[in-house]
C-alpha positions as CSV (number, residue, x, y, z in Angstrom):
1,X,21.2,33.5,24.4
2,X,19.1,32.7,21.5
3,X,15.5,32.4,21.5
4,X,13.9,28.9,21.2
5,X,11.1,28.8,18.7
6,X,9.0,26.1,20.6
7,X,6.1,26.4,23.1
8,X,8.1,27.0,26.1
9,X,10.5,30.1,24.0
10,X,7.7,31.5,23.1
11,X,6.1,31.9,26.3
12,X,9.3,33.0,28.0
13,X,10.0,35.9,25.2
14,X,6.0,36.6,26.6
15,X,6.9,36.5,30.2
16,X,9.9,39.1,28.9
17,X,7.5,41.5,27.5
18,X,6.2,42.4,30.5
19,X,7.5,46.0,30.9
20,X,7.2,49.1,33.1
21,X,5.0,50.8,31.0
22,X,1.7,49.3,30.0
23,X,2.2,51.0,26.3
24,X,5.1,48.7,26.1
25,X,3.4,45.5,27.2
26,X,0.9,46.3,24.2
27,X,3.4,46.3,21.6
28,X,6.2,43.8,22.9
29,X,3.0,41.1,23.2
30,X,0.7,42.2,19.9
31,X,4.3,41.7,17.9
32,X,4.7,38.3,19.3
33,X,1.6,37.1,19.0
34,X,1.0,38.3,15.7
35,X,4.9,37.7,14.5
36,X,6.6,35.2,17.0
37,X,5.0,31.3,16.2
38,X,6.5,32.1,12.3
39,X,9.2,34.2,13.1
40,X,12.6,33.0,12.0
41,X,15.5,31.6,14.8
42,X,17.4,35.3,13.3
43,X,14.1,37.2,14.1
44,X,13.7,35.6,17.6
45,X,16.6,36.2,18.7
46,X,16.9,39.9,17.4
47,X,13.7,39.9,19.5
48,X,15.1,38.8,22.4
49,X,17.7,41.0,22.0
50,X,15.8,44.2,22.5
51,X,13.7,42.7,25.3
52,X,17.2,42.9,27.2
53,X,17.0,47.1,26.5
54,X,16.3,49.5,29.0
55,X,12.5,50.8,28.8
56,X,13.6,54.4,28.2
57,X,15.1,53.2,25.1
58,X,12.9,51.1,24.0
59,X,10.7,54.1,24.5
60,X,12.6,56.3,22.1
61,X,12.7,53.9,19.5
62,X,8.9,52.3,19.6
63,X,6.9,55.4,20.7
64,X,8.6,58.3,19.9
65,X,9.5,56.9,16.6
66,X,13.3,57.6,16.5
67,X,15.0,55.5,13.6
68,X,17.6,52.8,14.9
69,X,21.0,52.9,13.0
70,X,21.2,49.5,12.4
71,X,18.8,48.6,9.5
72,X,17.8,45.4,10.9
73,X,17.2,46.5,14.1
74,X,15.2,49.3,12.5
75,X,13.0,47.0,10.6
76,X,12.4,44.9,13.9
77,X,11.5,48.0,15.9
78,X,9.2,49.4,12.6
79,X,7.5,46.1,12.3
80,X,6.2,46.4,16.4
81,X,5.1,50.2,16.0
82,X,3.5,48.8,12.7
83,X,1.4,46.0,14.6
């Protein structure tokens, strides 16, 4: 599924933030905001693609810090702990 770059994608990938853990919320929605209305279709969708992750991974990757193998994915996930 890739992530529509309009109005109603953006509020959807919002709606999708919305996570178990209130630390999560904070850094799924500060990263859209800040990143998603000039995001690229690619970064969108590579957004949209880790909103489909469990939280406990999500977890190890945007609060504990733990480097993703895949570069983009690491840049992504560095970007959100950096907002």
């Amino acid at each position: 599924m890739s992530a529509d770059t309009g109005k109603a994608g953006l509020g959807r990938l919002r709606w999708m933030c919305r996570r178990g853990m209130r630390e999560l919320d904070v850094l799924l929605e500060r990263w859209l905001a800040q990143h998603g209305p000039m995001a690229t279709a690619e970064e969108l969708a590579r957004f949209e693609a880790l909103l489909q992750w469990q939280d406990p991974d999500l977890v190890r990757y945007l609060i504990a810090g733990e480097i993703h193998a895949d570069s983009d994915l690491a840049a992504l996930l560095q970007s959100i702990r950096g907002v």
